[in-house]
BALOBA-1460 file (C-alpha; in Angstrom, 3 decimals):
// residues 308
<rec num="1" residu="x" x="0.121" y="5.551" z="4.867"/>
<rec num="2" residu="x" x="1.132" y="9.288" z="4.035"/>
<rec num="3" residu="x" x="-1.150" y="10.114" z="0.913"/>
<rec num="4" residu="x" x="-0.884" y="14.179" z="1.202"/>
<rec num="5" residu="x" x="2.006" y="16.135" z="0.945"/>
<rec num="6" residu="x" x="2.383" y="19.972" z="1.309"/>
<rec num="7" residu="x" x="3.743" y="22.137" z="-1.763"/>
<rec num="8" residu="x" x="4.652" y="25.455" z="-0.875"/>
<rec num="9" residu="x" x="5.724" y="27.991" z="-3.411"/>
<rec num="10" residu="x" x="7.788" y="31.436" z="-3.186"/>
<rec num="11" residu="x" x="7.310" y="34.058" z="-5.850"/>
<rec num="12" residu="x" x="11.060" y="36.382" z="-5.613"/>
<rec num="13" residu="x" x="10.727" y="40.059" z="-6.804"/>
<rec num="14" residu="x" x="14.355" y="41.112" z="-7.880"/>
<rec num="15" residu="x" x="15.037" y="45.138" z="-7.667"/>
<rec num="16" residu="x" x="14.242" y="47.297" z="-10.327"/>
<rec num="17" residu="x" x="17.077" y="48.335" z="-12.427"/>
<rec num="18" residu="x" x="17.837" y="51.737" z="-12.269"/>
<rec num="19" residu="x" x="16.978" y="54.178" z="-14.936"/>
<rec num="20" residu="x" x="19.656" y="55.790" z="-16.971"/>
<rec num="21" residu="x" x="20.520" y="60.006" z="-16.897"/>
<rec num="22" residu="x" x="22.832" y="60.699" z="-19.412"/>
<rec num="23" residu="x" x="25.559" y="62.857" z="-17.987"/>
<rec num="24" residu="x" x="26.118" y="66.694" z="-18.753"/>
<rec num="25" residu="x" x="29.751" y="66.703" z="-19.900"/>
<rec num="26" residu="x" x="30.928" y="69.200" z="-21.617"/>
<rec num="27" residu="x" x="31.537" y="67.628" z="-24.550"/>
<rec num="28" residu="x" x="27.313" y="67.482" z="-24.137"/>
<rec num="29" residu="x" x="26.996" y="70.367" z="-24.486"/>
<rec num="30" residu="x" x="27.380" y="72.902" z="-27.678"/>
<rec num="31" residu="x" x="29.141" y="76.220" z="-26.263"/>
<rec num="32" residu="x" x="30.554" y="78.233" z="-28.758"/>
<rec num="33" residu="x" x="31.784" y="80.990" z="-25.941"/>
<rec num="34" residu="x" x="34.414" y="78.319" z="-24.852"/>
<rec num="35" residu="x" x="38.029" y="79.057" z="-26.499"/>
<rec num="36" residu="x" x="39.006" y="76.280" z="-28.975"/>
<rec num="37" residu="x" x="41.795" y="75.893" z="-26.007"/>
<rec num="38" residu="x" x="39.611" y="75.200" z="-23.481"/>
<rec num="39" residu="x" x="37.956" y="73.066" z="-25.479"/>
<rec num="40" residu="x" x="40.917" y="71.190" z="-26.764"/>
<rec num="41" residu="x" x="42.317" y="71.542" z="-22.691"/>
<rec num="42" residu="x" x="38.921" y="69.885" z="-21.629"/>
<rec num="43" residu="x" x="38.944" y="66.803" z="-24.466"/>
<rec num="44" residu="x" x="39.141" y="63.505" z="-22.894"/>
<rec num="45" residu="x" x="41.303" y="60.714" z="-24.437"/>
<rec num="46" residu="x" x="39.885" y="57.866" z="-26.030"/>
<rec num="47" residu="x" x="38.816" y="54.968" z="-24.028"/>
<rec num="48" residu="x" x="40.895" y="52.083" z="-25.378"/>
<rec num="49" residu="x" x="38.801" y="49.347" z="-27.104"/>
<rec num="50" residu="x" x="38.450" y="46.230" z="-25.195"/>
<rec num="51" residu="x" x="37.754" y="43.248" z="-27.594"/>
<rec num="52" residu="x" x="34.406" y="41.974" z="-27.843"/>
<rec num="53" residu="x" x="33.812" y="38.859" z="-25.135"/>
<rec num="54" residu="x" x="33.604" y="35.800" z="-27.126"/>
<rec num="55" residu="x" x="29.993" y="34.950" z="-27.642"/>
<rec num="56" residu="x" x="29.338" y="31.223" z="-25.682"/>
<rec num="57" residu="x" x="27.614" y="28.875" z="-27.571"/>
<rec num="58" residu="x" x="24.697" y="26.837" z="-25.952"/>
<rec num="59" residu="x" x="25.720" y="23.764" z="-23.969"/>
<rec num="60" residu="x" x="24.480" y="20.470" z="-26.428"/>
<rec num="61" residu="x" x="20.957" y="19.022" z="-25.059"/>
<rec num="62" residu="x" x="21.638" y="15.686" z="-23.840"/>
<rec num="63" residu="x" x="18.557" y="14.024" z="-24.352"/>
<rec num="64" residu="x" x="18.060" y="10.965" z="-22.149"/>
<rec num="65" residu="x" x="16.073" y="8.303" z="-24.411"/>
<rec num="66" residu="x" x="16.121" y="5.827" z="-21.739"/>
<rec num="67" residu="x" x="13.027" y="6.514" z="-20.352"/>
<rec num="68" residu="x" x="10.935" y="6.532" z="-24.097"/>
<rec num="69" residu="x" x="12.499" y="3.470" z="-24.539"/>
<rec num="70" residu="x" x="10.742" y="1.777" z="-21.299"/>
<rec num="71" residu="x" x="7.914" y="3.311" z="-22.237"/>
<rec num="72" residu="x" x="7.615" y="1.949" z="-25.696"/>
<rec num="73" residu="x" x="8.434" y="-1.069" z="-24.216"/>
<rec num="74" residu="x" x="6.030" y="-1.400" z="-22.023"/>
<rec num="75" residu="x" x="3.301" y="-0.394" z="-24.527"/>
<rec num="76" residu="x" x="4.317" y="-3.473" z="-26.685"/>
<rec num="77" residu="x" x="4.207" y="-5.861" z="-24.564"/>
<rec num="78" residu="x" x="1.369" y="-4.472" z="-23.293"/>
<rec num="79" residu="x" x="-0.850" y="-4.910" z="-26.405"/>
<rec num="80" residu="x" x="1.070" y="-8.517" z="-26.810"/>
<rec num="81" residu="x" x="-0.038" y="-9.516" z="-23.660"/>
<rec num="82" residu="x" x="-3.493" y="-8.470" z="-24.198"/>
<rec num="83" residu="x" x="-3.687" y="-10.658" z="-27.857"/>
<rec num="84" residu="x" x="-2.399" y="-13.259" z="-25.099"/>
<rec num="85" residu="x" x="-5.254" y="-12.559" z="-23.004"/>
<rec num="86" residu="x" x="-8.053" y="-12.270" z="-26.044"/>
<rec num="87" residu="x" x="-6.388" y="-15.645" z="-27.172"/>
<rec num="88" residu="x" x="-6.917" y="-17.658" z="-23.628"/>
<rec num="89" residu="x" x="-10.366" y="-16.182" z="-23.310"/>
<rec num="90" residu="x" x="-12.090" y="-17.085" z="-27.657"/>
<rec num="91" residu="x" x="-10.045" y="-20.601" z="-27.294"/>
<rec num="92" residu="x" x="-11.426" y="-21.718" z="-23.960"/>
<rec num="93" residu="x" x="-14.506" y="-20.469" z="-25.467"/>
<rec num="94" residu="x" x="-14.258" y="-21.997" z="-28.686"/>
<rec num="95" residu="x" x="-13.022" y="-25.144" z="-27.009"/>
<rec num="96" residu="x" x="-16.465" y="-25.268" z="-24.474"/>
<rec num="97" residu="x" x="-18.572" y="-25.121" z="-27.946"/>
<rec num="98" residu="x" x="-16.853" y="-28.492" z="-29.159"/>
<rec num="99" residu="x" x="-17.873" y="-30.207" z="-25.724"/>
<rec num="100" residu="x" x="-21.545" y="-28.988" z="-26.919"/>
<rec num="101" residu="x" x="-21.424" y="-30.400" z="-30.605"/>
<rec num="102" residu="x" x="-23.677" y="-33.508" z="-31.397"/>
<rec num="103" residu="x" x="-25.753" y="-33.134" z="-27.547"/>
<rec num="104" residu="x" x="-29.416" y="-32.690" z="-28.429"/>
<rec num="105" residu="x" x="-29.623" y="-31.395" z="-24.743"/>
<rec num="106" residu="x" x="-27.102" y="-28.190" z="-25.775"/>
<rec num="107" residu="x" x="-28.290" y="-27.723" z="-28.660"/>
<rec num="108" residu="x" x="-29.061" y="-24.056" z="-27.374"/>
<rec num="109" residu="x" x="-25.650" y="-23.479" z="-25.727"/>
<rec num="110" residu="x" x="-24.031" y="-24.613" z="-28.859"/>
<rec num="111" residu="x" x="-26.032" y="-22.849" z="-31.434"/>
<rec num="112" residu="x" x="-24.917" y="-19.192" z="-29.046"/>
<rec num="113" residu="x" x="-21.400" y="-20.619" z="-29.168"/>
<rec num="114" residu="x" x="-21.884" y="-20.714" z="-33.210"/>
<rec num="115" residu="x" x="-23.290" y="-16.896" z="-33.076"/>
<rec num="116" residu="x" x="-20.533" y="-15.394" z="-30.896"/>
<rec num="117" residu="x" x="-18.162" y="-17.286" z="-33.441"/>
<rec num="118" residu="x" x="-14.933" y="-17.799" z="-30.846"/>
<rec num="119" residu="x" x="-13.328" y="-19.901" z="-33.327"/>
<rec num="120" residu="x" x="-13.185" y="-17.440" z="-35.748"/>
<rec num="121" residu="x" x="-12.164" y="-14.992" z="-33.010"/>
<rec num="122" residu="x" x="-9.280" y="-17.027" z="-31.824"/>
<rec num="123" residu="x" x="-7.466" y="-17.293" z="-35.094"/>
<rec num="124" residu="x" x="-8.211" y="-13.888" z="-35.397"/>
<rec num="125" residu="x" x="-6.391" y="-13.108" z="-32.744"/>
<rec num="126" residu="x" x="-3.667" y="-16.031" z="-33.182"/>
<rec num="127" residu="x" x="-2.579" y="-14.066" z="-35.907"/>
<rec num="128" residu="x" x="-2.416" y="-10.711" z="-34.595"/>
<rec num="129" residu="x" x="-0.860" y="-12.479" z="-31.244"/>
<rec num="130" residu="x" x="2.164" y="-13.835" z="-34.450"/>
<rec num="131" residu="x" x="3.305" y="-9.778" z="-34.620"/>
<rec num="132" residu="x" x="4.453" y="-10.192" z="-30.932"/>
<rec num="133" residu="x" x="6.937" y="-12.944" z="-31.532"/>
<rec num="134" residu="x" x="7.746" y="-15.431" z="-28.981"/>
<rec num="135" residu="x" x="5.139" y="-15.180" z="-26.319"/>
<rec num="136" residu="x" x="5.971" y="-17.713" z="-24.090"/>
<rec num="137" residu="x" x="5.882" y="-16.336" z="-20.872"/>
<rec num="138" residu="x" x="4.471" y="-13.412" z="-22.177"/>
<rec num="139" residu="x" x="3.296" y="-12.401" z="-18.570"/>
<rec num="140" residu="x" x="6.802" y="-12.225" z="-17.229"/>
<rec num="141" residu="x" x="7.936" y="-10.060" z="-20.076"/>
<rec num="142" residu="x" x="4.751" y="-7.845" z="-19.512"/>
<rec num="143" residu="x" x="5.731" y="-7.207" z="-15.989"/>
<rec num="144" residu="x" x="9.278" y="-6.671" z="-16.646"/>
<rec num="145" residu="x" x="8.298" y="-3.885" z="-19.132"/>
<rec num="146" residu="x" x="5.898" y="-2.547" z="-16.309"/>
<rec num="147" residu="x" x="7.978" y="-2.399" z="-13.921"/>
<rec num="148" residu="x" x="10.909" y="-0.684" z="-15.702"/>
<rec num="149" residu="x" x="8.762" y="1.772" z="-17.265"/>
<rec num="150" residu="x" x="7.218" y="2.375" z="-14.105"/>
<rec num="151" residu="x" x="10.339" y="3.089" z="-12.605"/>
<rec num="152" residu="x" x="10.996" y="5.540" z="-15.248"/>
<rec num="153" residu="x" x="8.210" y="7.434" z="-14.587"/>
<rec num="154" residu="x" x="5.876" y="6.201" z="-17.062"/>
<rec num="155" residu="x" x="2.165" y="7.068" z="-15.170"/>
<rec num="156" residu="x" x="0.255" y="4.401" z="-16.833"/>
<rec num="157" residu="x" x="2.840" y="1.948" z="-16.344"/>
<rec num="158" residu="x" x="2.956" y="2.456" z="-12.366"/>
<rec num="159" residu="x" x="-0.916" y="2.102" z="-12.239"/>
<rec num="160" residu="x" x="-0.599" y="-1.339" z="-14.487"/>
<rec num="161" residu="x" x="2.012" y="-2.238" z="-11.977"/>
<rec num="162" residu="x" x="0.085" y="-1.406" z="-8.949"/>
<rec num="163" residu="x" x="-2.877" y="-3.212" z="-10.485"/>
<rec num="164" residu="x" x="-0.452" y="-6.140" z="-10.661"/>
<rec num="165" residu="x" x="-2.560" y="-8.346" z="-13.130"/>
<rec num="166" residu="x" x="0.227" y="-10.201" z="-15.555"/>
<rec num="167" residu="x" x="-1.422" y="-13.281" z="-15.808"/>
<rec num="168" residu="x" x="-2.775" y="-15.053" z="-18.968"/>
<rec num="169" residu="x" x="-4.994" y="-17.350" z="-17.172"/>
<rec num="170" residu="x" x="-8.708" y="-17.113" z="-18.369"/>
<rec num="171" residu="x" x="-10.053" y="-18.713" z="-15.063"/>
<rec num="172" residu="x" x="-9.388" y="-17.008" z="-11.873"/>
<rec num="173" residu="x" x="-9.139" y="-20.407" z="-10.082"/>
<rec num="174" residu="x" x="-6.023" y="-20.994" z="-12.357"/>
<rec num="175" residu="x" x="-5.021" y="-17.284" z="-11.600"/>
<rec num="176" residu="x" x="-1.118" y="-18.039" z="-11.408"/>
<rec num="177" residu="x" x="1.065" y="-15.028" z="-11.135"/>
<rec num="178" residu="x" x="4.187" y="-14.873" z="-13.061"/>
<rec num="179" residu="x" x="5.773" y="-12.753" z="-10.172"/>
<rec num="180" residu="x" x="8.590" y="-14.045" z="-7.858"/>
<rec num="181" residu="x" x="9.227" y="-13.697" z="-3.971"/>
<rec num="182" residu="x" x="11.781" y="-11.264" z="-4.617"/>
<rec num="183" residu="x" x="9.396" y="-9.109" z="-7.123"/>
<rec num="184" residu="x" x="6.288" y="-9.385" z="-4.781"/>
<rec num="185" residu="x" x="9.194" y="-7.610" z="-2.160"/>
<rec num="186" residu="x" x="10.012" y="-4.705" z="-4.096"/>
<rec num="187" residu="x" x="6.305" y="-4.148" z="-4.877"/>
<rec num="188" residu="x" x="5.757" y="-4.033" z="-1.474"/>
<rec num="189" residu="x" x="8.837" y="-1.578" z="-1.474"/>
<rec num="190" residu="x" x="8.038" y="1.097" z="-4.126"/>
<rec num="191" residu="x" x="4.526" y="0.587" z="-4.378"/>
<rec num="192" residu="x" x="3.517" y="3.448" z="-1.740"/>
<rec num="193" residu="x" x="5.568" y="5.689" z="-3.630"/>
<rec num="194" residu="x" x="3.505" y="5.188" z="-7.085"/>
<rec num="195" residu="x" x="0.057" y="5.703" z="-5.104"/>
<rec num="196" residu="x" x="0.940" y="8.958" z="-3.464"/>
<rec num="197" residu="x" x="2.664" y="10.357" z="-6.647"/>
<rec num="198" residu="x" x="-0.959" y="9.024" z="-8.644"/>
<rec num="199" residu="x" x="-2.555" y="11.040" z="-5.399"/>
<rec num="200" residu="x" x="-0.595" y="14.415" z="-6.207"/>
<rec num="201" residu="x" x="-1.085" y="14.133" z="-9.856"/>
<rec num="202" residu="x" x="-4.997" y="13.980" z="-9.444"/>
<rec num="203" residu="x" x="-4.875" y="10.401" z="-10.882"/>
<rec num="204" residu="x" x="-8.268" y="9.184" z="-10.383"/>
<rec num="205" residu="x" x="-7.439" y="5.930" z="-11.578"/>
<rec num="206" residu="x" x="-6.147" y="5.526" z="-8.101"/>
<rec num="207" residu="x" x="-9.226" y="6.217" z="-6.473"/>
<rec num="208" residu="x" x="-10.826" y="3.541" z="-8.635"/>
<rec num="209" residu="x" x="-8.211" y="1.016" z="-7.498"/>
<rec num="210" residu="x" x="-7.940" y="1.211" z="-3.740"/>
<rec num="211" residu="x" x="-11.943" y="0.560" z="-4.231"/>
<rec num="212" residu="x" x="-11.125" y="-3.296" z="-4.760"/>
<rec num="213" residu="x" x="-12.040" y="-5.505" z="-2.379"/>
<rec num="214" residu="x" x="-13.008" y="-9.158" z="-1.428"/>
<rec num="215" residu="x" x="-9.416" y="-10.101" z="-3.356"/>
<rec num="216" residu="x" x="-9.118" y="-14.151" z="-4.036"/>
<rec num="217" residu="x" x="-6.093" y="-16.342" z="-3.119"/>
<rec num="218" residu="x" x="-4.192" y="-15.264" z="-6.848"/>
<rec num="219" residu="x" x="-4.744" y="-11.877" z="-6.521"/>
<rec num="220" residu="x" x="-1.093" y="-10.804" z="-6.208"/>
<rec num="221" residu="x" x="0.833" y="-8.378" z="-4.563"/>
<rec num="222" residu="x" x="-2.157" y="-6.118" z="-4.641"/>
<rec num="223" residu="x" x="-3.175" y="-7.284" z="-1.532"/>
<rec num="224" residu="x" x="0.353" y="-5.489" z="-0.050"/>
<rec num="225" residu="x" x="-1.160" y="-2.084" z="-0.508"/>
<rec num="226" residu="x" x="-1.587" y="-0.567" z="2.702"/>
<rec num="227" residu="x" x="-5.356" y="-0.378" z="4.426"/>
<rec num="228" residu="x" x="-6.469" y="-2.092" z="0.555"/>
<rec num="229" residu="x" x="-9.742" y="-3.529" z="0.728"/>
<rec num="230" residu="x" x="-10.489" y="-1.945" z="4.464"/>
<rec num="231" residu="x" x="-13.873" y="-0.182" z="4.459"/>
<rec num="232" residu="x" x="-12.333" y="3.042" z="5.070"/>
<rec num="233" residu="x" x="-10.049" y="3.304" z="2.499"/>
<rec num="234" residu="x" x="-13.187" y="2.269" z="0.267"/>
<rec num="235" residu="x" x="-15.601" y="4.842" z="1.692"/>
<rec num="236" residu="x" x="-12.899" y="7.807" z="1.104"/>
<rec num="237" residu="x" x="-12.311" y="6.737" z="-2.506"/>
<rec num="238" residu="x" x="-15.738" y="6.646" z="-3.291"/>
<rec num="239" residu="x" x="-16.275" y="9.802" z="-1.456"/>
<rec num="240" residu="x" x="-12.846" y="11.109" z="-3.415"/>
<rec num="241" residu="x" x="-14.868" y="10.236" z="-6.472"/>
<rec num="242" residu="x" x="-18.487" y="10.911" z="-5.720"/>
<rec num="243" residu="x" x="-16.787" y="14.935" z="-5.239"/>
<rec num="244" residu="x" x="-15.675" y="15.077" z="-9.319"/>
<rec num="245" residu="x" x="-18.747" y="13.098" z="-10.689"/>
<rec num="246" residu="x" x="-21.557" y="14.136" z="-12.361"/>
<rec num="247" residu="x" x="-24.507" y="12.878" z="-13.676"/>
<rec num="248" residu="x" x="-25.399" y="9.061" z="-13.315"/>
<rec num="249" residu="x" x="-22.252" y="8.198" z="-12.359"/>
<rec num="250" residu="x" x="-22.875" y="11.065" z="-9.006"/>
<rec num="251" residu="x" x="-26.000" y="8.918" z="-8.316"/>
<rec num="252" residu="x" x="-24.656" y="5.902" z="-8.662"/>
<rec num="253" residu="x" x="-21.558" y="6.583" z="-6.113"/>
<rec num="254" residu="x" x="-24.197" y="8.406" z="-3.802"/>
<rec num="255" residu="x" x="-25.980" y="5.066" z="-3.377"/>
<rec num="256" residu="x" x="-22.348" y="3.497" z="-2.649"/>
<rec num="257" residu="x" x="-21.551" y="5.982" z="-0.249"/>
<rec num="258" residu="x" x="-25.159" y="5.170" z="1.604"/>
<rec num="259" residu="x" x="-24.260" y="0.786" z="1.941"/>
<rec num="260" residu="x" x="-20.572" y="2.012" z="3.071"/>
<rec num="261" residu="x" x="-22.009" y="4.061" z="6.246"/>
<rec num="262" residu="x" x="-24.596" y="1.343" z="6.512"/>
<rec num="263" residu="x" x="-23.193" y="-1.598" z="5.019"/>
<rec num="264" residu="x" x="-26.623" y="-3.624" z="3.980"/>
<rec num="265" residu="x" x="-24.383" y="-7.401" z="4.984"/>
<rec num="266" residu="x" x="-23.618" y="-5.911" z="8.490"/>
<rec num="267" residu="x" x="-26.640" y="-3.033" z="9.421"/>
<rec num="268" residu="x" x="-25.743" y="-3.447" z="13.069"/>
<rec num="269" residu="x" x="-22.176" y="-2.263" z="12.216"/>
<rec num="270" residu="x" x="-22.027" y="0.901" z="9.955"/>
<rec num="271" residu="x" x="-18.708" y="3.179" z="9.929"/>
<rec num="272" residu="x" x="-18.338" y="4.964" z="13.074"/>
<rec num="273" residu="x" x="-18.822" y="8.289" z="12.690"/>
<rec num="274" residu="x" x="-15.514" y="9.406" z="14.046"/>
<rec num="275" residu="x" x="-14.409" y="7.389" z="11.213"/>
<rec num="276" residu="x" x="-16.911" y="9.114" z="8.837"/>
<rec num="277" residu="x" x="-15.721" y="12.197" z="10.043"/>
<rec num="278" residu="x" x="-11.965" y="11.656" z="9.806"/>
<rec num="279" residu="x" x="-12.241" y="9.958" z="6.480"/>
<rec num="280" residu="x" x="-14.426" y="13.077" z="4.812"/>
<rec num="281" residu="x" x="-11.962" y="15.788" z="6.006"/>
<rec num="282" residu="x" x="-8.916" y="14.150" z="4.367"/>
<rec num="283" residu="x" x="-11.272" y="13.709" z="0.920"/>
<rec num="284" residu="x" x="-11.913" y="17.574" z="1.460"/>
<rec num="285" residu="x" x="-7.983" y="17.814" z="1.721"/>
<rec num="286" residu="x" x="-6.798" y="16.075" z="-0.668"/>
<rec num="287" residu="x" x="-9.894" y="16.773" z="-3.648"/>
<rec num="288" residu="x" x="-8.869" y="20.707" z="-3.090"/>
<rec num="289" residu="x" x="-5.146" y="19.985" z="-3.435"/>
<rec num="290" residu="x" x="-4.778" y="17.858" z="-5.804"/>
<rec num="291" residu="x" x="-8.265" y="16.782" z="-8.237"/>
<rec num="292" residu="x" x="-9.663" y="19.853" z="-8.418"/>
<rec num="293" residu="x" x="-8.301" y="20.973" z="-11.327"/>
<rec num="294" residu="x" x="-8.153" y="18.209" z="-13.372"/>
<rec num="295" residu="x" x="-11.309" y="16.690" z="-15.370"/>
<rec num="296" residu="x" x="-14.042" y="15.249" z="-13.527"/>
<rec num="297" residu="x" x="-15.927" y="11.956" z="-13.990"/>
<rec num="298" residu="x" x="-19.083" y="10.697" z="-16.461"/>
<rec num="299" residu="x" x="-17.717" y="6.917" z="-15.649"/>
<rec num="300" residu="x" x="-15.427" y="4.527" z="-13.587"/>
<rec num="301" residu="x" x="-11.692" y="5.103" z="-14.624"/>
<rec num="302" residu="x" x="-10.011" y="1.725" z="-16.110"/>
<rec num="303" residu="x" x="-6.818" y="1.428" z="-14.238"/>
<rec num="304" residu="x" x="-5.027" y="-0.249" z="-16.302"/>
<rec num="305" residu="x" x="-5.885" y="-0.367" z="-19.973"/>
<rec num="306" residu="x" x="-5.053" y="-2.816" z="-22.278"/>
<rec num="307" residu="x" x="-6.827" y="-1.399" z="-24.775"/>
<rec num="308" residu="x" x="-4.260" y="2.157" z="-25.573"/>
């Protein structure tokens, strides 16, 4: 997988213009030994007056709304699918405290069930879930709106999309994806085209995502990013991170860094060092090109966030 590209850039110098020397004609000059003949000989005619070129007006701005609209799109059904999401999670909730009311033997569980009041939380967020409309397969709509606003451009839309989480299940058992055969295709199309533009642009959000690992059976297309989950891959986006961090967060992805080149579940079978070696040159790379102007870290970037 290509993440680095080259940008080159020209600067043109045009020629200087050249400066202007008035000529010395004689009607420059003021002679009064020259005979009013000479003077009358040596007057030139009039130039004839050309008309004034027509001033051009500015071509109209055509202003392509297509893409604001897919972005505003997405953004709704963004925050409807996360009331959808804050809905699954305070009912089941809500639901396990009923199981817990009248046992003697809960009476703990269901006394923290009262305190973290999911019921009221649920019809809290029923009603804010009522400004979305119809959200029956609210997770299909979501991705739809991803996708198209990812394909416009939209940056946080092509990270949601690469995230690929558009399901409303709470559990992860029941982790169904709302995704097609045909959409899990084109992810696996376009996909390496939103990571290596989210590479150039210094997206650290990126980094944070091809950090995932150990994926389970519902994960979703995810698991078609290229070298996702391999150690390498995860050692260089640490690494990619660990170089814009500071404070905790530095120490925190220095102690990653340390299990990754001596994984504590396999000691006998740390990263070679060839591999070590390969991986830090292309985080020296691509940290120069392309992150090294942009803000560092305090914190783990959130991919995708349901929260904006």
């Amino acid at each position: 997988m290509a993440l680095l590209g080259a940008a080159y850039y020209g600067l043109r110098a045009g020629p200087a213009e050249p400066s202007y020397q008035p000529s010395d004609t004689p009607l420059a000059r003021s002679d009064q030994s020259v005979p009013n003949q000479a003077v009358s000989a040596n007057k030139a005619m009039p130039e004839p007056v050309s008309e004034p070129e027509p001033t051009s007006l500015p071509e109209p701005t055509i202003v392509d709304t297509r893409n604001e609209q897919a972005s505003t799109h997405f953004r709704e059904m963004q925050q409807c699918f996360s009331a959808a999401q804050e809905f699954a999670t305070a009912k089941a909730k809500a639901d396990d405290c009923k199981k817990y009311e009248g046992l003697q033997e809960y009476e703990h569980a269901y006394a923290n069930c009262l305190n973290d009041r999911w019921e009221q939380r649920a019809a809290d967020v029923e009603r804010k879930q009522s400004e979305c409309g119809n959200v029956t397969n609210i997770g299909r709509k979501y991705y739809e709106a991803t996708r198209d606003a990812a394909k416009a451009g939209d940056a946080d839309a092509q990270l949601c999309y690469l995230q690929a989480a558009f399901s409303t299940r709470f559990s992860a058992r029941d982790n169904t994806s709302p995704l097609t055969d045909a959409d899990v295709a084109e992810y696996k199309q376009v996909s390496s085209q939103y990571l290596d533009a989210a590479i150039k642009r210094g997206d650290w959000r990126i980094a944070q995502l091809l950090t995932q690992r150990n994926f389970h059976p519902g994960s979703g297309p995810i698991t078609q990013l290229e070298e996702i989950g391999k150690p390498e891959t995860i050692y260089k986006m640490t690494k990619l991170m660990r170089l814009g961090a500071s404070g905790s967060f530095a120490t925190s992805q220095d102690y990653k860094l340390k299990l990754l080149m001596s994984p504590d579940i396999k000691p006998s079978e740390p990263l070679p060092q060839e591999t070590i070696r390969r991986a830090d040159a292309w985080v020296q790379e691509t940290y120069i090109a392309y992150f090294s102007g942009v803000p560092g870290l305090t914190e783990l970037p959130t991919v995708c966030d349901l929260s904006s």
